[in-house]
PAMAR-803900 format. One line per field, with one value per residue (C-alpha): x, y, z; residue number from 0. Coordinates in Angstrom, 2 decimals, always signed. Layout:
! PAMAR-803900
X (X_...)
Y (Y_...)
Z (Z_...)
num (NUM_...)
//
This chain:
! PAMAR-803900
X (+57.84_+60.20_+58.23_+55.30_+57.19_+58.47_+54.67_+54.09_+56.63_+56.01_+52.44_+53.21_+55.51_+52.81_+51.08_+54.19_+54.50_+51.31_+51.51_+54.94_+53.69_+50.69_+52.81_+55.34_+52.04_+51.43_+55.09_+55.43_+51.90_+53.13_+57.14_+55.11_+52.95_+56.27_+57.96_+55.26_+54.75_+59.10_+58.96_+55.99_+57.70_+60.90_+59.45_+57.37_+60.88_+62.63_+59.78_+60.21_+64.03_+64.85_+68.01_+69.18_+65.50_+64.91_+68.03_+67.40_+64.15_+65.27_+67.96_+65.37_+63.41_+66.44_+67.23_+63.35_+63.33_+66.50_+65.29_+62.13_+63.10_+61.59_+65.07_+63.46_+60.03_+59.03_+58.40_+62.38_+62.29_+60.87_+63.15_+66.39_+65.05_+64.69_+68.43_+69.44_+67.93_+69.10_+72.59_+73.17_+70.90_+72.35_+75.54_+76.81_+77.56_+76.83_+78.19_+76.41_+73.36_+73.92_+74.23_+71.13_+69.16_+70.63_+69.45_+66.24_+65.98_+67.15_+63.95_+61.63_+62.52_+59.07_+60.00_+60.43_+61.85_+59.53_+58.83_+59.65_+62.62_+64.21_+66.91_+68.99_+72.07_+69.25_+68.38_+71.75_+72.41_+69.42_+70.09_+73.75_+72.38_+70.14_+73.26_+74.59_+74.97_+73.08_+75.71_+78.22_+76.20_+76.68_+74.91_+74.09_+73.07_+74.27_+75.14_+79.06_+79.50_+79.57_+83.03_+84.54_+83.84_+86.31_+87.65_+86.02_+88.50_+87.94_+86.23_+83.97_+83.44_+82.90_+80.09_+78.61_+78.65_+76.76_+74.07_+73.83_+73.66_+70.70_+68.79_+69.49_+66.23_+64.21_+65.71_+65.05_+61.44_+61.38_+62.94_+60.50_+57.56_+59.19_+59.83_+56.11_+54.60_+57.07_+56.28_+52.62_+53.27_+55.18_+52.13_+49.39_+51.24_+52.26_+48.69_+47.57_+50.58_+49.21_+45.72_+46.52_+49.17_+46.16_+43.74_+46.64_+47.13_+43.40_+43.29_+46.42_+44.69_+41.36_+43.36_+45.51_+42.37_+40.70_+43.57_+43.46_+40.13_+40.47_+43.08_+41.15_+38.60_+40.61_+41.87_+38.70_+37.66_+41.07_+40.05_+36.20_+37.38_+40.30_+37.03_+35.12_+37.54_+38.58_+35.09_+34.61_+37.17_+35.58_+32.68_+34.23_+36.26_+33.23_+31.16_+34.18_+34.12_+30.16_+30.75_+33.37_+31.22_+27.77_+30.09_+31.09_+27.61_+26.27_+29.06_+27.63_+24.08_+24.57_+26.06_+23.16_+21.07_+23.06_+22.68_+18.59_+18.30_+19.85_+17.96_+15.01_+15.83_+16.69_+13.21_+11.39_+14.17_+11.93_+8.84_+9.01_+9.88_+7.56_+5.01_+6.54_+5.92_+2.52_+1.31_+1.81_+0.01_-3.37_-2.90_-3.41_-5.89_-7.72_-7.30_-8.37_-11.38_-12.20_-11.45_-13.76_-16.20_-15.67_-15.92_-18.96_-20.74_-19.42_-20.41_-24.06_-23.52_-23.04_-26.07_-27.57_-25.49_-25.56_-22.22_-20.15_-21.63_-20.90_-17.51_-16.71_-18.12_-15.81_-13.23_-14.28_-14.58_-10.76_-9.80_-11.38_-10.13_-7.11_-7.12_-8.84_-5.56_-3.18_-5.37_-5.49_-1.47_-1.12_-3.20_-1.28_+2.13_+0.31_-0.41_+2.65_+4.33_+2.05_+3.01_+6.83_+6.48_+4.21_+7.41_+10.07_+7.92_+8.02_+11.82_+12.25_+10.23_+11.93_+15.21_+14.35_+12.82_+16.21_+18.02_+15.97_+16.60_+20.44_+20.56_+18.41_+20.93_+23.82_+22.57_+21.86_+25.25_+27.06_+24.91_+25.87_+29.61_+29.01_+27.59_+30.15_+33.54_+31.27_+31.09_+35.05_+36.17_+33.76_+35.11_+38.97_+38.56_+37.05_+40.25_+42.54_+40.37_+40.42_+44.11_+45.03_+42.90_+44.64_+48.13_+46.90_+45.57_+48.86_+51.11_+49.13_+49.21_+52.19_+54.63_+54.20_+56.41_+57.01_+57.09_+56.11_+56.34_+59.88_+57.55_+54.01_+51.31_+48.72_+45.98_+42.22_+40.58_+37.59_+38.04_+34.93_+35.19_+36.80_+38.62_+42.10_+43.93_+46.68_+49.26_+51.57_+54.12_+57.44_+60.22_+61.87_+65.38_+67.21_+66.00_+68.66_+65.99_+66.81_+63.98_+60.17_+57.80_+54.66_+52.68_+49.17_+46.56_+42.97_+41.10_+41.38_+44.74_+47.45_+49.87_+50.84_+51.42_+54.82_+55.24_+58.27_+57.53_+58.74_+59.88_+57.51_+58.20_+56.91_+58.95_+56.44_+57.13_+53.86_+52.28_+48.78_+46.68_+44.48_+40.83_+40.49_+42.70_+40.37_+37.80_+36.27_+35.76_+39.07_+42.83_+45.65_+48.75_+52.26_+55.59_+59.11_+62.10_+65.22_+68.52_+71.39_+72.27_+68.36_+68.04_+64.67_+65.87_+61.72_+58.06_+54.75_+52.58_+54.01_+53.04_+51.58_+50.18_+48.93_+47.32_+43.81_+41.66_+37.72_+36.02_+32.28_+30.42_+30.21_+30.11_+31.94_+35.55_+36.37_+38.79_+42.76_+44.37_+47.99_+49.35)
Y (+1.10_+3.14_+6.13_+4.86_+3.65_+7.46_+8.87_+5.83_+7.17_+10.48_+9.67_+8.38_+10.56_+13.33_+10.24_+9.58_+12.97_+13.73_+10.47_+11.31_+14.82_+13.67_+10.74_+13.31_+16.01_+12.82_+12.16_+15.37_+15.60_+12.61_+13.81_+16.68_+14.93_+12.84_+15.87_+17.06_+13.55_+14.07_+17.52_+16.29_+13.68_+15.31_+18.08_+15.16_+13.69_+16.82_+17.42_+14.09_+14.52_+11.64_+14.05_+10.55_+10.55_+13.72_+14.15_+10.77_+12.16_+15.89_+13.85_+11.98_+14.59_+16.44_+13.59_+13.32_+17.12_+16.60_+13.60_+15.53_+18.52_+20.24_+21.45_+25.05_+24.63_+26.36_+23.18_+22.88_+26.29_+24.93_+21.52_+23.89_+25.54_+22.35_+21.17_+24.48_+24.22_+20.48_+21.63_+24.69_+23.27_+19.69_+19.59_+23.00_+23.30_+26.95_+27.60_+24.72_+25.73_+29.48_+27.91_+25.68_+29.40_+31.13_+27.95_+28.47_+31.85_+32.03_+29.90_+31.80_+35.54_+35.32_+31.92_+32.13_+30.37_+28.22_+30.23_+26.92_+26.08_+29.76_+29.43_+32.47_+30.85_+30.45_+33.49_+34.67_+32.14_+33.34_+36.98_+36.22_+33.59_+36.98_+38.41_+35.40_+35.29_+32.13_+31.79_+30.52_+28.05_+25.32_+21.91_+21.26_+17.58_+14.86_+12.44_+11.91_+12.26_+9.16_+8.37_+9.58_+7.41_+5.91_+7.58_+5.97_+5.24_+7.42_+4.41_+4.28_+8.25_+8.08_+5.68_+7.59_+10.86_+9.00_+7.82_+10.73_+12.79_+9.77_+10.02_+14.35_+15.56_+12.98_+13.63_+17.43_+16.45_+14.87_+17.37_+20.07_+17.51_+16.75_+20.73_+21.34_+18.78_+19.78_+23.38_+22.42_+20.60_+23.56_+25.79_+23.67_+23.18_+27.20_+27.94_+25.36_+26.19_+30.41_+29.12_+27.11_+30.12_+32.31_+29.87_+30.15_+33.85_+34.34_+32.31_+33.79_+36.82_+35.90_+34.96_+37.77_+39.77_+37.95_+38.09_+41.82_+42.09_+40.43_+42.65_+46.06_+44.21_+44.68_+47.05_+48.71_+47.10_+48.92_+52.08_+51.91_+50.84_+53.44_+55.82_+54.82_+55.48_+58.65_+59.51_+58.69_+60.58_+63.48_+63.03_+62.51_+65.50_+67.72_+66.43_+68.00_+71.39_+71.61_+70.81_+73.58_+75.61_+74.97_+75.61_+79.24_+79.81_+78.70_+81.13_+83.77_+82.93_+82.76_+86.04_+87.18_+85.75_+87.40_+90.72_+90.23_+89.93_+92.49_+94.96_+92.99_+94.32_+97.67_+97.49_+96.24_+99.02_+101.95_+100.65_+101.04_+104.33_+105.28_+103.61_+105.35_+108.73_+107.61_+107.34_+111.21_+111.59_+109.35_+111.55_+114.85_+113.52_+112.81_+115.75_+117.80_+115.87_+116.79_+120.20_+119.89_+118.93_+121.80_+124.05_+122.93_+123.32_+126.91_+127.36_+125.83_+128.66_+131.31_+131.12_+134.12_+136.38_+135.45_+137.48_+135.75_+132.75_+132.64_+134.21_+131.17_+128.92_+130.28_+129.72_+126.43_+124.91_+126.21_+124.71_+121.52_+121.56_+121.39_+118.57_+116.53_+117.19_+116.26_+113.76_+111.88_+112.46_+110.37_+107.31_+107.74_+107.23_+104.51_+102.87_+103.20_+101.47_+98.74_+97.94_+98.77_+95.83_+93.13_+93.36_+93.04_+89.66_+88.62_+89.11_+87.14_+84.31_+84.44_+84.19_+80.94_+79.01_+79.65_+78.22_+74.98_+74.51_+74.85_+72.18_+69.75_+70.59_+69.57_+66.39_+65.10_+66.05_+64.25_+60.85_+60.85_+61.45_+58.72_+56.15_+57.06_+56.31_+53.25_+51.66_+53.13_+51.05_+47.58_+48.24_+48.47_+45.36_+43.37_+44.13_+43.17_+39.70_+39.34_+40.28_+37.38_+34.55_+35.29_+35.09_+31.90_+30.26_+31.35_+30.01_+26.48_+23.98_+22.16_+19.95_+16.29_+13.87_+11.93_+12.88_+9.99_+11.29_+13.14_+15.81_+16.00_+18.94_+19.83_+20.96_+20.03_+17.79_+20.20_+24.21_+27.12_+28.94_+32.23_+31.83_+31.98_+28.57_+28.48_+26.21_+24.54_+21.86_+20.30_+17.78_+14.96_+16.00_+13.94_+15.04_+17.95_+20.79_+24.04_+25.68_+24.33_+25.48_+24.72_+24.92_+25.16_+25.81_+25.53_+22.78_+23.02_+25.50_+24.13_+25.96_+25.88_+29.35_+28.99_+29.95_+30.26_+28.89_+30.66_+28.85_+29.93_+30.05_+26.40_+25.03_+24.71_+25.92_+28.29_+30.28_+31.84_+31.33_+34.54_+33.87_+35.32_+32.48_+29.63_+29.42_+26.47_+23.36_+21.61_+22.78_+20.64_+21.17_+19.38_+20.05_+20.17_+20.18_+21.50_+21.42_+24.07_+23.19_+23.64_+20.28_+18.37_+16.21_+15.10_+16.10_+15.53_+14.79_+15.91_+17.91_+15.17_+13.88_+16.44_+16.05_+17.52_+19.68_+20.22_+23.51_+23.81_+26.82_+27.27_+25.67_+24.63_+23.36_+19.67_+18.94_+19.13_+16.29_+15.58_+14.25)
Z (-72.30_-70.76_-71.38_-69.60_-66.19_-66.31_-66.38_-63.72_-61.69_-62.14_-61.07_-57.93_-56.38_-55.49_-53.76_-52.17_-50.99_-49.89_-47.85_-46.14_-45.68_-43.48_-41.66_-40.79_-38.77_-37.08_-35.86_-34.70_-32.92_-31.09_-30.45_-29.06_-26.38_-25.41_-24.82_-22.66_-20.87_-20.20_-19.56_-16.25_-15.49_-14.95_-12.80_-10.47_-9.94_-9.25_-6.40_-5.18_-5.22_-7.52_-9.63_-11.53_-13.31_-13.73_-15.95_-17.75_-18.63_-19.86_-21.98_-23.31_-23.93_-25.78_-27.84_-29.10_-30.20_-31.85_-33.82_-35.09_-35.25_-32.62_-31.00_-31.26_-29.77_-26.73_-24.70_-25.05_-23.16_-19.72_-20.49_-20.59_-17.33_-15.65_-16.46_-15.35_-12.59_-11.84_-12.72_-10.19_-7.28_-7.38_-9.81_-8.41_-11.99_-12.43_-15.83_-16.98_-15.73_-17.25_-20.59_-20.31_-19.28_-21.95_-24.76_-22.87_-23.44_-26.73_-27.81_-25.58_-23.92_-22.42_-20.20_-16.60_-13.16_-11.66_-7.77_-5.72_-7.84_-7.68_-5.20_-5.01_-6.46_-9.27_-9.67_-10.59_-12.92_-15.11_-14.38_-16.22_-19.10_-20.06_-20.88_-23.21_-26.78_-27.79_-31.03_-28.55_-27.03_-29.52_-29.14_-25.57_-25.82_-23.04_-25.43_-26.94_-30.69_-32.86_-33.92_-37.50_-39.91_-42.54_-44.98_-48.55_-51.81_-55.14_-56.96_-53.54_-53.84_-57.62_-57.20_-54.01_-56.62_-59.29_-57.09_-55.37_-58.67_-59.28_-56.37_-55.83_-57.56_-55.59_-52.48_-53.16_-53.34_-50.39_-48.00_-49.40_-48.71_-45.17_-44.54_-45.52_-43.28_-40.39_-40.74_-40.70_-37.64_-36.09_-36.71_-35.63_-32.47_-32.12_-32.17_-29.71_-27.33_-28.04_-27.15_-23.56_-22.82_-23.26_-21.51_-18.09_-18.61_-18.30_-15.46_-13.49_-14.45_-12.83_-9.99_-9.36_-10.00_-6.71_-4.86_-5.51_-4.78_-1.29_-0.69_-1.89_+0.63_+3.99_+3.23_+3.10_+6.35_+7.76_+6.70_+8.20_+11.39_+11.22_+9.96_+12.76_+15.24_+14.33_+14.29_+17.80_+18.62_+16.62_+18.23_+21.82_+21.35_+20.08_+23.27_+25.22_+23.09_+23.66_+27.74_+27.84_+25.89_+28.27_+31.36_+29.62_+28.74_+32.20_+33.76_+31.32_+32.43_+36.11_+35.48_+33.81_+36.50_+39.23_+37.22_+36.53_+40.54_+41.21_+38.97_+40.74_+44.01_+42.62_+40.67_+44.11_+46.36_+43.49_+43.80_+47.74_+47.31_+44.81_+47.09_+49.66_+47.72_+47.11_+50.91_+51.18_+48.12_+49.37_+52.26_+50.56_+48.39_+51.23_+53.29_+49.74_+49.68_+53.85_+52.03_+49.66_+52.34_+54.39_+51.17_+50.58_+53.54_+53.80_+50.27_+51.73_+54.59_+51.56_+49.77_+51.65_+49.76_+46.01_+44.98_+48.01_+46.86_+43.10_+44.51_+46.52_+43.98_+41.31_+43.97_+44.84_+41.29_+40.33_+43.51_+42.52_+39.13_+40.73_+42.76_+40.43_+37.76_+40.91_+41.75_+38.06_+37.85_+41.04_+39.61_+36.49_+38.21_+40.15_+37.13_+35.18_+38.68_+38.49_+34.52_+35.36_+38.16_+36.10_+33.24_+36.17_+37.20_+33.46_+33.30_+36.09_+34.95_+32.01_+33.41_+35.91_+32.62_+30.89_+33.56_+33.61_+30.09_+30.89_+33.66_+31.79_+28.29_+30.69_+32.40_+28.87_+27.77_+30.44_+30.05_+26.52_+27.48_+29.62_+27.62_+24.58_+27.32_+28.25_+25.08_+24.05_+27.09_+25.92_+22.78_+23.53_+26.16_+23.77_+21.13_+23.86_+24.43_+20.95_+20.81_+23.75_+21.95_+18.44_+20.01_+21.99_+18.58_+16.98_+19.64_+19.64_+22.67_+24.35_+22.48_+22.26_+24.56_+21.84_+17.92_+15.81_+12.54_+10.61_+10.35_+12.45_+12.15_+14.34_+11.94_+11.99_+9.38_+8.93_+9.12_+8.28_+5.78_+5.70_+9.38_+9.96_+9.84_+12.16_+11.02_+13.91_+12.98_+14.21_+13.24_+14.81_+16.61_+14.17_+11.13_+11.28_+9.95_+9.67_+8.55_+7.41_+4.44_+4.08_+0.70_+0.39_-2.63_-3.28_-4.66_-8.36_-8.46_-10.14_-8.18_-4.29_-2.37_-0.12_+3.30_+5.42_+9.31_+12.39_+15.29_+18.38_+22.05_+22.55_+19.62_+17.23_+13.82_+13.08_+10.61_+10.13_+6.88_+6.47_+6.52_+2.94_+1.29_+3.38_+0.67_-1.39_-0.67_+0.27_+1.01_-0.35_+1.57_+2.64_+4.61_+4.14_+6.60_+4.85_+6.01_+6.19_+2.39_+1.76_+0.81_+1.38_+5.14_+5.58_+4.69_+5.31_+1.99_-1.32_-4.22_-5.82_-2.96_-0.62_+2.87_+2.76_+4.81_+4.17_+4.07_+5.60_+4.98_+8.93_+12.19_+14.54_+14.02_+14.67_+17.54_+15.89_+14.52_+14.22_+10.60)
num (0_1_2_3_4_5_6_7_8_9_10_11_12_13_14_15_16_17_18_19_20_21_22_23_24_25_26_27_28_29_30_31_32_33_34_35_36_37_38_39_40_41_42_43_44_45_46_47_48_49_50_51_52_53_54_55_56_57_58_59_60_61_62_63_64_65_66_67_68_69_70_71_72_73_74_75_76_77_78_79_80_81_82_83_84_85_86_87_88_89_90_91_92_93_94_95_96_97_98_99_100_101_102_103_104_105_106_107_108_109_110_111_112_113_114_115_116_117_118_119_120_121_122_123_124_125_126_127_128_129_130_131_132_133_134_135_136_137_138_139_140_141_142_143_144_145_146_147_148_149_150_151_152_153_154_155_156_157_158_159_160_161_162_163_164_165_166_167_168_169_170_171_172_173_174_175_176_177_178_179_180_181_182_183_184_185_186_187_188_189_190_191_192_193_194_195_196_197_198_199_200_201_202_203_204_205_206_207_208_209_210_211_212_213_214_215_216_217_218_219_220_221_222_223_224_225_226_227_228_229_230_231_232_233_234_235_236_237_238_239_240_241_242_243_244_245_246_247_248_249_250_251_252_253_254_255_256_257_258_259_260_261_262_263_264_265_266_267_268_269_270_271_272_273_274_275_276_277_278_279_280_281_282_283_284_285_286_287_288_289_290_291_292_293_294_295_296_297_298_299_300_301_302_303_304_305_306_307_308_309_310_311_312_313_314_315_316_317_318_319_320_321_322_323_324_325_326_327_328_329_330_331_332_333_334_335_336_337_338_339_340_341_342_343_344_345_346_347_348_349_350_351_352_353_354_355_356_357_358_359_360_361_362_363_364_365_366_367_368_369_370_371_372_373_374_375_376_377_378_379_380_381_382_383_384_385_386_387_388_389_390_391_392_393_394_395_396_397_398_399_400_401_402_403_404_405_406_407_408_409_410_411_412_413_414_415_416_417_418_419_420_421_422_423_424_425_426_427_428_429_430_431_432_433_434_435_436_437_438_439_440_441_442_443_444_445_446_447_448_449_450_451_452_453_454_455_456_457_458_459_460_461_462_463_464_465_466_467_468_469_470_471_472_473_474_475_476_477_478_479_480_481_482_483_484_485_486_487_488_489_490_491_492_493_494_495_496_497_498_499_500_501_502_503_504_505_506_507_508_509_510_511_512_513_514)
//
């Protein structure tokens, strides 16, 4: 009998374990979305300012990973943060809060301040927990430790022994079952906490990658108007290099010019001369040829006497030989005159279509100089409109007489797409603000970009929102007034409940509305 409730027993333990194994996944699946669900909540109430819940909740949330054994997940990372956070900012507890960092740290090197929570008082804290040696840290729970208990009697320590000599190899059983199932737990949840880290990273990255690009984007507008600038000034600058060049080479021309005409008249002073020389020559020519006439009728005169006439023939026809040689020498200087005076006329044409090209070269030249300083002065008048409007936009409108709200904005309910947003707000006198931020984000980004306002000559507190960031369909923004201890005095719309502004694809903006 006995031997059979031993196989009975031994039977059922496995069952026993396997059952206590897969109740204890399930308690730590759920101790894990509690600590999440405290871990939100706390942050929400830190926003809100509510300090009293937002350390009830990170207690809580301590006391949970304590009681399953979750004291060294990295959720209890960003809880430590927190109550560092709450301890320096509001408890001016620094050394507390150092401790809580260096826990924090200690569980995960990787974890990080939270940019709207990282005051500089903050900052140092962390900077020194990095430096801590988490064996010193000890147990950092809220809670005060149960009182001793009493001290038990031998007889009451002799039983305690036997039962616990009784019930040691089933206990033993059971914390390897309960280690199993919590380490199973721990694993499961490691991978699922790798997976969302790597499902953020990725989209951070995609992010930062846009951002980038945007960036890389003006950038490279800066540089093609820089580009194009320059280049007009190249270009201006070679017009004035070709103008001083046409006015050397139209002083080298009129030069030549000056020189052609004069070889002209020296050409036209030879010719007169030559035809000068000439005139004699006709002359002769024709007083050889009344010569010849002569000759001949004396050689006519001869012909009675046949020697006197062959004589005067022979005479005659040297004679005439003659001439005729002088004579064909004249017409060939003649000629050569003639040829040297239709190449001077050639030259000279030459010369005068040269000089029409030149003038018509420089009267194109300075229109284009003067339609390139034309459109330089459009172009720098309209950067100084453009300059004017953008401070006017930036400066906003007059104050109201009266502010209703702690904090009232002047933005519009609609804006286009990729054009500035100019951002104009102001508190109420008694509010006591010292400075305003205003947060804004995307639809659909989890986190809100922060943006220090400046106080402008009106008293509005202003800020521009480049055109690059106005994208989507909505903005969520909201507000807040600090004080001189950078406390939270007033806000307009909160983290968790933004004000909202829609983006069209283009248009028109709506007139401004104050919220």
């Amino acid at each position: 009998m006995h031997v059979a409730k031993r196989i009975v027993s031994l039977a059922f333990v496995p069952l026993l374990m396997i059952g206590a194994a897969r109740n204890a996944a399930a308690d730590a699946k759920e101790a894990m979305e509690q600590l999440k669900a405290l871990n939100q909540s706390a942050a929400a109430a830190y926003q809100d300012g509510d300090f009293d819940k937002t350390k009830s909740q990170l207690q809580e949330a301590i006391t949970v990973a304590k009681e399953n054994g979750l004291s060294s997940n990295r959720m209890m990372a960003q809880v430590y943060i927190l109550f560092g956070v709450l301890k320096i900012n509001e408890h001016k507890d620094t050394a507390a809060g150092v401790r809580y960092f260096a826990k924090a740290i200690d569980i995960s090197p990787a974890v990080k301040i939270p940019p709207t929570m990282a005051t500089k008082a903050v900052k140092a804290a962390f900077a020194k927990a990095e430096d801590v040696d988490p064996s010193t840290l000890g147990d950092l729970g809220e809670t005060e430790a149960a009182p001793a208990a009493k001290k038990p009697s031998k007889k009451e320590s002799a039983k305690e022994a036997a039962a616990a000599a009784a019930e040691a190899k089933e206990q033993e059983k059971q914390d390897r079952a309960e280690k199993a199932a919590t380490a199973a737990a721990e694993k499961k949840q490691e991978e699922a906490d790798r997976k969302q880290a790597a499902a953020e990273r990725h989209k951070s990255d995609a992010e930062t990658t846009k951002l980038v690009d945007e960036l890389a984007q003006a950038r490279v507008s800066e540089s093609q108007l820089k580009v194009d600038r320059d280049k007009l000034k190249s270009q201006l600058g070679e017009a004035k290099t070709y103008l001083q060049q046409l006015e050397k080479d139209k002083a080298a021309k009129e030069k030549q010019v000056a020189d052609a005409n004069a070889k002209i008249a020296q050409l036209e002073k030879d010719k007169a001369d030559r035809d000068a020389k000439l005139g004699p020559t006709g002359a002769k020519i024709a007083q050889l040829e009344k010569d010849k006439a002569e000759k001949d009728k004396q050689i006519a005169a001869l012909t009675a006497s046949d020697k006197k006439e062959r004589d005067a023939k022979e005479a005659l026809q040297k004679e005439k030989t003659e001439r005729d040689r002088q004579l064909n020498e004249a017409k060939a200087r003649i000629a050569q005159l003639e040829k040297d005076k239709a190449d001077r006329d050639k030259q000279i044409a030459s010369l005068s279509a040269s000089d029409k090209k030149e003038r018509e070269a420089r009267e194109k030249l300075e229109k284009t100089m003067a339609d390139v300083a034309a459109r330089e002065r459009e172009r720098h008048s309209k950067e100084i409109e453009d300059q004017k409007e953008r401070e006017k936009l930036v400066e906003g409108g007059e104050l109201p007489g009266h502010i209703r709200e702690p904090v009232t904005c002047d933005l519009p309910d609609e804006v286009p797409a990729g054009e500035d947003l100019y951002v104009h707000c102001v508190p109420q006198p008694g509010v006591g603000a010292k400075m305003l931020a205003f947060y804004y984000r995307s639809a659909g980004m989890a986190l809100y970009n922060a943006v220090t306002l400046e106080r402008s000559r009106k008293g509005w507190y202003v800020t521009t929102i480049p055109g690059g960031r106005v994208s989507g369909r909505l903005i969520h923004y909201y507000v807040e007034a600090r004080d001189g201890k950078e406390k939270v005095a007033a806000s307009n719309g909160k983290a968790t409940s933004p004000n909202v502004i829609t983006i069209r694809p283009g248009g028109l903006t709506k007139a401004h509305g104050r919220k």
